[in-house]
C-alpha positions as CSV (number, residue, x, y, z in Angstrom):
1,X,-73.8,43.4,3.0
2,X,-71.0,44.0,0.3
3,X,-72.8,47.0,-0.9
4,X,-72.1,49.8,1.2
5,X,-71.1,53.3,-0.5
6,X,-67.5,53.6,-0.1
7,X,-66.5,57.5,-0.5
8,X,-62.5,56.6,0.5
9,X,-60.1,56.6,-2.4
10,X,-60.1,53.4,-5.0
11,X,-57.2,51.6,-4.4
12,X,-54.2,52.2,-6.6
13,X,-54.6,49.0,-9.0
14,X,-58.5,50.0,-9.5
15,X,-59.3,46.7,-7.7
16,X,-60.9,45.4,-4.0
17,X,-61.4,41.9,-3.1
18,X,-64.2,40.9,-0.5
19,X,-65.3,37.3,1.5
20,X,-68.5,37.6,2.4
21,X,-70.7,35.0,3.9
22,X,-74.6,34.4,3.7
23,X,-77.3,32.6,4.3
24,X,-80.5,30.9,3.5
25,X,-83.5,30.9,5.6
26,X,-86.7,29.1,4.2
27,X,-89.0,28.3,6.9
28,X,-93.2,27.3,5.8
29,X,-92.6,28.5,2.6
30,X,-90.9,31.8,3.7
31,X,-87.8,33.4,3.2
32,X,-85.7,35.6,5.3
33,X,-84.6,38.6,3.6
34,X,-83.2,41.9,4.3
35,X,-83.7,45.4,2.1
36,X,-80.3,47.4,1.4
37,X,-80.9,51.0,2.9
38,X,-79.8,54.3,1.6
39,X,-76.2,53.6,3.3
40,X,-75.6,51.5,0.0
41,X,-75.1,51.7,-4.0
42,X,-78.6,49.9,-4.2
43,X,-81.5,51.1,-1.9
44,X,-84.4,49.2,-2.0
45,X,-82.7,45.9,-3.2
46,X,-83.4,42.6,-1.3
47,X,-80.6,40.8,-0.3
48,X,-80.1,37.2,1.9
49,X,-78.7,38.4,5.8
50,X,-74.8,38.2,5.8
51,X,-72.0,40.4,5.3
52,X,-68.0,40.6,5.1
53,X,-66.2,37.8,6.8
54,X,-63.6,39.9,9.2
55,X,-60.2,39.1,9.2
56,X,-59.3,35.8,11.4
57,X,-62.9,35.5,11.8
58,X,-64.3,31.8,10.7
59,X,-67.6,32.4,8.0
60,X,-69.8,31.0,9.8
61,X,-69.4,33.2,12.8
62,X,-69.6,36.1,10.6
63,X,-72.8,34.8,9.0
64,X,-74.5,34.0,12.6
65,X,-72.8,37.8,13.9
66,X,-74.7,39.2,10.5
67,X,-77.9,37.5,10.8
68,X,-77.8,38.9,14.7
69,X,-77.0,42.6,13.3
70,X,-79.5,42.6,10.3
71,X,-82.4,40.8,11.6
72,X,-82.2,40.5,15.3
73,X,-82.5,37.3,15.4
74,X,-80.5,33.9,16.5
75,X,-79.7,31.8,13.3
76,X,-78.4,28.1,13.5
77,X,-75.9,27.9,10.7
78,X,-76.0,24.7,8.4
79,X,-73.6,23.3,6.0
80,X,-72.0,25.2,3.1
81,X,-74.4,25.4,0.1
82,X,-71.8,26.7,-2.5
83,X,-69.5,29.5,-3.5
84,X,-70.4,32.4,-5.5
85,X,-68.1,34.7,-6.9
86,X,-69.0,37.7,-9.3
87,X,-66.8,40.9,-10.4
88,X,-68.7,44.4,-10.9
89,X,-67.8,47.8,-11.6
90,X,-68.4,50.3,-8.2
91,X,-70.1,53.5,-8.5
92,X,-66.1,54.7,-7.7
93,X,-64.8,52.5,-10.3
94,X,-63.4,50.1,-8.4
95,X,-63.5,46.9,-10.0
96,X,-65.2,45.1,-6.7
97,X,-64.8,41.0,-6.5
98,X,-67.0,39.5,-4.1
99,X,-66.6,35.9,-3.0
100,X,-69.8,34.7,-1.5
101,X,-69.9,32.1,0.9
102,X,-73.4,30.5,1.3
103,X,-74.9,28.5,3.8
104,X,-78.2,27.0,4.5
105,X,-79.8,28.7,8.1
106,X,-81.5,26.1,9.9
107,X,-83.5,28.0,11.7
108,X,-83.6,31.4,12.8
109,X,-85.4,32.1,16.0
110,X,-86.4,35.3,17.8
111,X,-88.0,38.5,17.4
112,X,-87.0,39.7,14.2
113,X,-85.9,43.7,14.3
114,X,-84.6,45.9,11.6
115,X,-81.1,47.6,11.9
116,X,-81.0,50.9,12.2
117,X,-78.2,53.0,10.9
118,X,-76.6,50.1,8.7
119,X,-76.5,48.7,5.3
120,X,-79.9,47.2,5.5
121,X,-83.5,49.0,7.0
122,X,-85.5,46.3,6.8
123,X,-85.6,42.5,7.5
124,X,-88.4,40.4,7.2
125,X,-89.8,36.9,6.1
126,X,-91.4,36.9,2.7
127,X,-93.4,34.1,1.1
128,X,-91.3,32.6,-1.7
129,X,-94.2,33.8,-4.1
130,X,-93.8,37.4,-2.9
131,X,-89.9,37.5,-3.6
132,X,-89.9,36.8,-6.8
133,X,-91.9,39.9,-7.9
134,X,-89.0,41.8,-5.5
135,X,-85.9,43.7,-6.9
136,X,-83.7,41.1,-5.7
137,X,-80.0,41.0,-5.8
138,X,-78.7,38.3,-8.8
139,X,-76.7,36.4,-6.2
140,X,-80.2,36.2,-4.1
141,X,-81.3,34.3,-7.2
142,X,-78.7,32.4,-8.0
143,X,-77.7,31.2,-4.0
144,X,-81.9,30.0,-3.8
145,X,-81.1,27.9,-6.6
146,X,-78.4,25.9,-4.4
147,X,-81.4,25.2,-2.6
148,X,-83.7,23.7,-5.2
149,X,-85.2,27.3,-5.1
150,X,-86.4,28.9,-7.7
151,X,-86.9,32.7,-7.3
């Protein structure tokens, strides 16, 4: 996740750039979802698995290294659904630009177990119904719609 509290110094220009990559799970009507823990700038926000894309590393090893971290579980990474891109003010005043990378999950199989210690505390399935009463994250929103979702 993009959203972790950074407490070093803003860069000089006031600026940071991030490729992230992540993915949607939708499996009988369910979602895959992860909660941002207090490690972040949002606790309690619902966000798809994924993170930052290291450097050299392809996206869609990051996505299926993210999805392993965050949920535990072994996700089969499908085609690229789109590109999101959105620029917010940090709580450091960094003006943050994330590029989002978002692919559809296949399938993700496994036992499904929380990370502990990281930027998410909770991962879980959640009925498509369910999520849209959650305090998702816009992108959540807008990278369903890719989908034909509508949360």
């Amino acid at each position: 996740m993009e959203t972790s509290l950074d407490l070093s110094l803003p860069p000089e220009d006031g600026r940071s750039q991030r490729v992230t990559a992540y993915g949607v799970c939708v499996v009988n009507n369910e979602i895959l979802l992860v909660r941002a823990s207090t490690l972040t700038e949002v606790p309690g926000r619902w966000f798809l698995p994924g993170g930052g894309v290291d450097h050299g590393e392809h996206p869609k090893e990051a996505l299926h290294r993210e999805v392993r971290e965050e949920t535990g579980l072994h996700a089969t990474v499908g085609p690229l659904l789109g590109v999101l891109s959105d620029v917010r003010t940090r709580k450091n005043g960094v003006l943050h630009h994330t590029i989002r990378l978002i692919y559809r999950l296949d399938e993700a199989t496994g036992t499904i177990t929380s990370e502990t210690g990281g930027s998410s505390d909770l991962a879980t399935w959640v009925s498509l119904e369910e999520a849209r009463s959650l305090p998702l994250a816009q992108y959540v929103q807008r990278a369903a719609a890719l989908m034909g979702l509508d949360l």
